[in-house]
C-alpha positions as CSV (number, residue, x, y, z in Angstrom):
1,X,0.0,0.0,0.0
2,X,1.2,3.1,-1.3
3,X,0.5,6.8,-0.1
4,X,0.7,9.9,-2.0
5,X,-0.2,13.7,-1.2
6,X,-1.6,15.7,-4.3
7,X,-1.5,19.4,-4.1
8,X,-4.4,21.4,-6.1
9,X,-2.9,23.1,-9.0
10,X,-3.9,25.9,-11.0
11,X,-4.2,23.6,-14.2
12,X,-4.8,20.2,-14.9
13,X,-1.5,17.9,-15.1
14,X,-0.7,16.8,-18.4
15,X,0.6,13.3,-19.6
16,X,1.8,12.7,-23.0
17,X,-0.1,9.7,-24.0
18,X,1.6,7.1,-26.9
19,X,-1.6,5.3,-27.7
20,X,-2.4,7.9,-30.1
21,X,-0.5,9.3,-32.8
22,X,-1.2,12.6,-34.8
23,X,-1.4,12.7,-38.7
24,X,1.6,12.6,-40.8
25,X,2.7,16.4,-41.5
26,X,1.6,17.8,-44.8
27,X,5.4,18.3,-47.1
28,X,6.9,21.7,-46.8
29,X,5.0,22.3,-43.7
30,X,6.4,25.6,-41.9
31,X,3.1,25.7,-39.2
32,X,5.1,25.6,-35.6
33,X,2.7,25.2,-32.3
34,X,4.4,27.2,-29.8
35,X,2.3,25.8,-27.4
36,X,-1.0,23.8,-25.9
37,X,-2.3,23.4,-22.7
38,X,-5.9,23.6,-20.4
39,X,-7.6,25.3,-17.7
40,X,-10.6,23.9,-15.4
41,X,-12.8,25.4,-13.5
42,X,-14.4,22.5,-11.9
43,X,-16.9,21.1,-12.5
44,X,-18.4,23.2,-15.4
45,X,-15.8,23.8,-17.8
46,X,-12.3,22.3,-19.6
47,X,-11.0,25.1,-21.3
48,X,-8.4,24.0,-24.3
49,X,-5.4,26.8,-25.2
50,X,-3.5,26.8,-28.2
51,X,-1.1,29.4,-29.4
52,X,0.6,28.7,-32.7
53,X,2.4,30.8,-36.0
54,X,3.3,30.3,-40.0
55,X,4.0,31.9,-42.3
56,X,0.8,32.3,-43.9
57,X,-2.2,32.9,-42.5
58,X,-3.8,29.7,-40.0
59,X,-7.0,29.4,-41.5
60,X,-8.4,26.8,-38.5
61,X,-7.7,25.1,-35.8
62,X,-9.7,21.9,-34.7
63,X,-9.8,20.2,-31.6
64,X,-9.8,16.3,-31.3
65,X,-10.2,14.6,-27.8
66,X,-11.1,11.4,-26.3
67,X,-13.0,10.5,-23.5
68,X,-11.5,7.1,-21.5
69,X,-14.1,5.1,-20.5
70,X,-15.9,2.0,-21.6
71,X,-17.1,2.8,-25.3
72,X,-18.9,-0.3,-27.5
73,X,-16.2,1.3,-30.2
74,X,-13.6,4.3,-30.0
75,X,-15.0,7.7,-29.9
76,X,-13.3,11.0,-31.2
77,X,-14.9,14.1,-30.6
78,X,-14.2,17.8,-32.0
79,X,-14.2,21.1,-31.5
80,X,-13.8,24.4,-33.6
81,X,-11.9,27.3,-32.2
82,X,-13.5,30.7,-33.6
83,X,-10.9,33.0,-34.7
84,X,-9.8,35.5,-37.5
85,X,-7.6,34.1,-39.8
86,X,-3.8,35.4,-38.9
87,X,-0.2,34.4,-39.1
88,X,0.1,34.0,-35.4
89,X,-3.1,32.5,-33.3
90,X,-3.9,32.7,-29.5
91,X,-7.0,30.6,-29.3
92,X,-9.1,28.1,-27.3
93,X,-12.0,26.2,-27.5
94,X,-14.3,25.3,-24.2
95,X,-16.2,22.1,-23.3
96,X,-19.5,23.1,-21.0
97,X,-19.8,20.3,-19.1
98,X,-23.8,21.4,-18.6
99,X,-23.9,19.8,-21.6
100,X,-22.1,16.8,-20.9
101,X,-20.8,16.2,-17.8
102,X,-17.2,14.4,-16.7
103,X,-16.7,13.0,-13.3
104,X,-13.6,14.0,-11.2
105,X,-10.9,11.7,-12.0
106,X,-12.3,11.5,-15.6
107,X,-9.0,11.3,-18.1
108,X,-9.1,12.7,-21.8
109,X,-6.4,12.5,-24.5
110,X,-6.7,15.4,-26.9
111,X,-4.9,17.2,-30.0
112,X,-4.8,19.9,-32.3
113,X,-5.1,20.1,-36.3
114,X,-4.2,23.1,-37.7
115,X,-4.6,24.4,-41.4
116,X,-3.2,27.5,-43.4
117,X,-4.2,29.1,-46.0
118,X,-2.4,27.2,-48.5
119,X,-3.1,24.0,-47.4
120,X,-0.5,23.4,-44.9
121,X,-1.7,21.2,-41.8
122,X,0.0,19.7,-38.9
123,X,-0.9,18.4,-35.7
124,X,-0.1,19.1,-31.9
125,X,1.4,15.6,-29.8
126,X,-1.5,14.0,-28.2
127,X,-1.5,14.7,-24.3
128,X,-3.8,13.0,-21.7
129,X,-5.2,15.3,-19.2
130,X,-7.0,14.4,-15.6
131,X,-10.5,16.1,-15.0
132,X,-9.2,16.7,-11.5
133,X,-11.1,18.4,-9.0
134,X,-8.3,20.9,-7.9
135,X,-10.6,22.7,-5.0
136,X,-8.9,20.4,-2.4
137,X,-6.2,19.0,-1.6
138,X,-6.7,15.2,-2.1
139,X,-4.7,12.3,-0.2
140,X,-4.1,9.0,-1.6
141,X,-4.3,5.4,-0.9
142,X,-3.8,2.6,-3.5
143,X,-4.1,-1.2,-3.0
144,X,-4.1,-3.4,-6.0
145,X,-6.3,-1.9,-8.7
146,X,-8.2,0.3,-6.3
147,X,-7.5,4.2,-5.5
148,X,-9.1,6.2,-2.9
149,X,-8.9,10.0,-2.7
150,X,-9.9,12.1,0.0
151,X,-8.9,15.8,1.5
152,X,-10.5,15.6,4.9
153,X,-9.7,13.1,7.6
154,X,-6.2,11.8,8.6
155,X,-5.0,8.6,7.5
156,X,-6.2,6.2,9.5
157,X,-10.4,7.3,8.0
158,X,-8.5,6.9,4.4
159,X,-7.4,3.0,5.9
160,X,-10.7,2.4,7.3
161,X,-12.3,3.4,3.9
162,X,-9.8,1.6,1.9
163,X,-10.0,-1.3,4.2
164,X,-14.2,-1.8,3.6
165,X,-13.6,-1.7,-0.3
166,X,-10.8,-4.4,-0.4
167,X,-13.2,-6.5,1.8
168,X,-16.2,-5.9,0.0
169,X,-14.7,-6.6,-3.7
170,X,-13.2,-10.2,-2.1
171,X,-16.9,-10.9,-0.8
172,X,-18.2,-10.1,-4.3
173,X,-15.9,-12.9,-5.6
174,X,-16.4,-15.2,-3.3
175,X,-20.9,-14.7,-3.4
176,X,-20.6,-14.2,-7.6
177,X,-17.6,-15.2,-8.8
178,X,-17.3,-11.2,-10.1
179,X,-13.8,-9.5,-10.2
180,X,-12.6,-6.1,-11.1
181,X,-10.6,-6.3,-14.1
182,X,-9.9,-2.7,-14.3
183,X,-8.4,0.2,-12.2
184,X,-11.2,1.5,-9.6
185,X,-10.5,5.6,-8.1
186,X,-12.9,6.3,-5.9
187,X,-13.1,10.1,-4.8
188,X,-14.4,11.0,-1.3
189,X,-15.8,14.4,-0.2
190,X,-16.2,15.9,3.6
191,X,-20.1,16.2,3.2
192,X,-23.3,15.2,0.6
193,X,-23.3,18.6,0.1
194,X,-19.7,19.0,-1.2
195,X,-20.2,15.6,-3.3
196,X,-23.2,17.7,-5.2
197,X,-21.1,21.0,-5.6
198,X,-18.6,18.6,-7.6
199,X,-21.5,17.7,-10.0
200,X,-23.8,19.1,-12.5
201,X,-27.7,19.0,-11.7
202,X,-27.3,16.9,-8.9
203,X,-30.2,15.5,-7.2
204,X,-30.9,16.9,-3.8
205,X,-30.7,13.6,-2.0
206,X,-27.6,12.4,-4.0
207,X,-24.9,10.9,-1.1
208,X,-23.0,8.6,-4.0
209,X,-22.4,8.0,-7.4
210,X,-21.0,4.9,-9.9
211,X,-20.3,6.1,-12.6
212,X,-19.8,3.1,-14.0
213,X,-18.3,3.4,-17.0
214,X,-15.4,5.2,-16.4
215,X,-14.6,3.1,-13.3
216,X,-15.0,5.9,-10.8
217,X,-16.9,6.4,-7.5
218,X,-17.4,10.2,-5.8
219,X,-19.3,9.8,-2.4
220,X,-19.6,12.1,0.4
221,X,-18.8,10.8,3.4
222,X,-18.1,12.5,6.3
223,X,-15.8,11.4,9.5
224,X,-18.7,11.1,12.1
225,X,-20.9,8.6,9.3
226,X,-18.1,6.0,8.6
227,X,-20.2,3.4,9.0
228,X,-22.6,4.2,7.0
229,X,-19.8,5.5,4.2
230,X,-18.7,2.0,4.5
231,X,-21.6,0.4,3.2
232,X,-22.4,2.8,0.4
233,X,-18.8,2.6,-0.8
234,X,-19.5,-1.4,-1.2
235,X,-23.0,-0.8,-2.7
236,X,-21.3,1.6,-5.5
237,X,-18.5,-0.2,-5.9
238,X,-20.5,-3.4,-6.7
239,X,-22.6,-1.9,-9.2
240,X,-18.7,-0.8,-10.9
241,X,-17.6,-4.4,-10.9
242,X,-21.2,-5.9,-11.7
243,X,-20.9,-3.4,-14.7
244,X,-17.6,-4.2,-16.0
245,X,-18.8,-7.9,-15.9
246,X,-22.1,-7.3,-18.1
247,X,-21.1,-4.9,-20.0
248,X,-22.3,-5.2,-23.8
249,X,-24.3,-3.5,-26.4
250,X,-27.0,-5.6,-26.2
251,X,-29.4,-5.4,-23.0
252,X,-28.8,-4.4,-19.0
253,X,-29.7,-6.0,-15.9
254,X,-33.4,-6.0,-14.3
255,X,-33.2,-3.3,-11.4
256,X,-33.9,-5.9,-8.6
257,X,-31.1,-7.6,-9.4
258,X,-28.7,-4.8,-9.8
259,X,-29.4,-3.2,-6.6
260,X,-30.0,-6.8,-5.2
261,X,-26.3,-7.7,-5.5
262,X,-25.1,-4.1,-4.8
263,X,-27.1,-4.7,-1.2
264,X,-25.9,-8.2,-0.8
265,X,-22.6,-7.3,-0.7
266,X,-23.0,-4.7,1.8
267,X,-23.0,-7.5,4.5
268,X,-25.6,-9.0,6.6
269,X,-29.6,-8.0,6.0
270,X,-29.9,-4.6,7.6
271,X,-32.4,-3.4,10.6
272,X,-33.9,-1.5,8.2
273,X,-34.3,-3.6,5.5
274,X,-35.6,-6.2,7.4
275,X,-38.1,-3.9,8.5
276,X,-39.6,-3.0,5.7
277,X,-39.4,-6.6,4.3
278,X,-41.2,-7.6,6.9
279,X,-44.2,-5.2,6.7
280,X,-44.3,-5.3,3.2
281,X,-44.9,-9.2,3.7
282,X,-47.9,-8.2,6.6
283,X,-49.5,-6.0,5.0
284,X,-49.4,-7.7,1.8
285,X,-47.9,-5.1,-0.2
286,X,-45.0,-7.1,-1.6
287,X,-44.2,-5.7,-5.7
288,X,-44.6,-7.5,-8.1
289,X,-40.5,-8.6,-9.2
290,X,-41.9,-7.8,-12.8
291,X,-42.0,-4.2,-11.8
292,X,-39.1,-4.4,-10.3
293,X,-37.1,-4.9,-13.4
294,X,-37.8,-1.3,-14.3
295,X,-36.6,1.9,-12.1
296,X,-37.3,2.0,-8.4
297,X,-40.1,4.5,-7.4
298,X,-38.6,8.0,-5.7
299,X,-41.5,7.5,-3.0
300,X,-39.3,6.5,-0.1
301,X,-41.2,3.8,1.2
302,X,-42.1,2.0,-1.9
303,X,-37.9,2.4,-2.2
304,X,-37.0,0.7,1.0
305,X,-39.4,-2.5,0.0
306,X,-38.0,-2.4,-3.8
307,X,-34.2,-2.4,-1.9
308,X,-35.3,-5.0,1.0
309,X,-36.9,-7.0,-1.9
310,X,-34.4,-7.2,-4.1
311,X,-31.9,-8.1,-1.7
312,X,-33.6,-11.0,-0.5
313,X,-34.2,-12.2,-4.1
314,X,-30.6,-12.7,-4.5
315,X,-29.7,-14.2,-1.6
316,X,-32.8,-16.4,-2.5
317,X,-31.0,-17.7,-5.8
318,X,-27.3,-17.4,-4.3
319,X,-28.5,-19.7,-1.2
320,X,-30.2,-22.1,-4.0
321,X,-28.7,-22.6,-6.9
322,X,-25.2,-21.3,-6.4
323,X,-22.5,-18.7,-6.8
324,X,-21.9,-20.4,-10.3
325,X,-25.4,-19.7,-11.4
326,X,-25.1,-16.7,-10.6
327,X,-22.3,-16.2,-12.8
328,X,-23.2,-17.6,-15.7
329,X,-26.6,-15.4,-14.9
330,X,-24.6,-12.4,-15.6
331,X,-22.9,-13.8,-19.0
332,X,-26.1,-14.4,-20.7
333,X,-27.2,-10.7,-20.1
334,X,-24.1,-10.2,-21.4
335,X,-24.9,-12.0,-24.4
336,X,-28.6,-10.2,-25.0
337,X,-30.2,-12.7,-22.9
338,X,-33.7,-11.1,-21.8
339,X,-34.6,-11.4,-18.0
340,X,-36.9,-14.4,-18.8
341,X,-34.5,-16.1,-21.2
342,X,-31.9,-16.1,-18.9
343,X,-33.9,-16.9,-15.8
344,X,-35.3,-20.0,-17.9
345,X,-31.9,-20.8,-18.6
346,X,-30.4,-20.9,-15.5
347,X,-33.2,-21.7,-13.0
348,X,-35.9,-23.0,-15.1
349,X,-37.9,-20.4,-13.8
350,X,-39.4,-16.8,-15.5
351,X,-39.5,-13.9,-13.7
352,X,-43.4,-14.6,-12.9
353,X,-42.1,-18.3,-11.3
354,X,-39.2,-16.7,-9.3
355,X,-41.5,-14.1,-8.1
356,X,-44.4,-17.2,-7.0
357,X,-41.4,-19.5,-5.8
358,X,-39.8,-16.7,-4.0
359,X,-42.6,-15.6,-1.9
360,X,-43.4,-19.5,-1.1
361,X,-39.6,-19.6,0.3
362,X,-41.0,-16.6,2.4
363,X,-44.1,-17.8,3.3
364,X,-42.3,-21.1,4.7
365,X,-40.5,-19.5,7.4
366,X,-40.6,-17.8,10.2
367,X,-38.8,-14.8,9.1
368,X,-38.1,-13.7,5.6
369,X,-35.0,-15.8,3.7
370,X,-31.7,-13.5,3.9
């Protein structure tokens, strides 16, 4: 285990990146880049600079980046700085992340291609930059693949945090057979309240976020809620993992057994789970698992059931049929499997027959199955 201490800087650190390589330079080219670089102001805008000269007038000047993070294919965007044409350029082009948003940690390789006015064209190095969130001044702890930031709290509450995602990513290969196969930074603010100021639009009730595919968490978590801070950073973390394992063009999970597996792993059944589990089986207001394929409803009640619910469908199918099942669950949604299709495939039950034998393993004892 490794620790670092990162200063906030006035820019964004820049990486020259070799995976991609620039076109080839047009014969007789005389168009010299003096210089490129970028600016932040966190979390709405990346501000690209470039500042180049020829002997002829530059005519254009394009920006080419690309976003890291799982893609079905590569993806290069562009944009356009506006300028008059002149023999000497100080220009830049902005991304408004209120149009689309990066999460801190987010990394981008980008380039210039500029043209003259007789046809001349040449292109800036690539360089990979780091979307960091340069307001505070983060501290590090790496173990394996997994990174965790944080600027408030001394090192033993980094440890402790650390310590809850290394356990909870071994229990998620031990209950599914799931591993992470890529790096994992997970970025932890003093508060909910800072976490939303570091996002765009945030929901008021937002405490943390997977943002799956670019293998990040940002949480807010603040020294006197650890233990709850624990448990989210698990949840979030398994829905990274449980991503990276399913991920394909072709369908997604059913809700229920997203956040199912996300609550599993937290550890054992919760107070408050089993609560709600529990009156929702009294009062006979259990939902359907049907409707729990789609979105969970924002009324809080109906949430707690749909999360108690869901948990106790997986540990339904993990208790009887398997962690093996469970894995070869996941690779047919992988594959386009529906729900049903893969459900018939690996249980020999639809959703409808889970859902009936479900409720009969409920109904059978004394408390609900966890």
């Amino acid at each position: 285990m490794t620790r670092r201490f990162f200063t906030a800087l006035l820019s964004i650190v820049l990486l020259i990146c070799p995976l991609l390589s620039p076109p080839p330079l047009r014969a007789g080219n005389n168009i010299s880049i003096l210089k490129t670089d970028t600016s932040v102001r966190f979390p709405v805008e990346l501000i690209f600079h470039l500042e180049a000269e020829s002997p002829v007038e530059i005519t254009s000047a394009r920006l080419l980046y690309q976003v890291h993070k799982m893609n079905y294919a590569p993806i290069v965007s562009e944009g356009w700085a506006v300028f008059s044409p002149s023999a000497s350029i100080k220009v830049s082009w902005s991304w408004d992340m209120r149009r689309a948003s990066l999460p801190p940690g987010a990394e981008i390789t980008y380039w210039w291609v500029i043209e003259d006015s007789v046809g001349n064209k040449t292109s800036s190095c690539p360089v990979r930059i780091c979307f960091n969130d340069t307001r505070y001044e983060w501290q590090s702890l790496q173990e394996d693949n997994l990174t965790l930031f944080w600027y408030q709290g001394n090192e033993t509450f980094g440890k402790e945090l650390l310590s809850s995602c290394t356990q909870g990513l071994v229990r998620l290969t031990e209950n599914i057979g799931a591993r992470s196969q890529d790096p994992i930074r997970i970025y932890v603010y003093a508060s909910a309240a800072e976490l939303q100021k570091a996002m765009i639009f945030p929901q008021e009730w937002t405490g943390g976020v997977a943002f799956t595919e670019f293998g990040i968490v940002a949480i807010g978590i603040s020294q006197e809620n650890t233990d709850w801070g624990r448990k989210a950073l698990v949840h979030e973390l398994t829905h990274l993992v449980v991503h990276q394992a399913t991920f394909s063009p072709y369908g997604k999970l059913p809700t229920w057994l997203d956040e199912g597996l996300a609550v599993y792993n937290e550890g054992a059944f919760s107070p408050t789970h089993r609560y709600w589990l529990e009156k929702a089986i009294s009062d006979d207001r259990l939902i359907s698992v049907r409707s729990l394929a789609s979105p969970f409803s924002a009324d809080p009640e109906k949430a707690y059931i749909s999360y108690a619910q869901s948990r106790s469908l997986v540990a339904y199918l993990l208790d009887n049929y398997g962690q093996a099942s469970m894995l070869c669950l996941l690779e047919l949604f992988k594959q386009g499997n529906t729900t049903d299709e893969a459900l018939k495939a690996i249980y020999g039950l639809d959703t409808d027959k889970l859902d009936q034998e479900w409720q009969r393993s409920l109904a059978a004892e004394e408390t609900p199955a966890l």
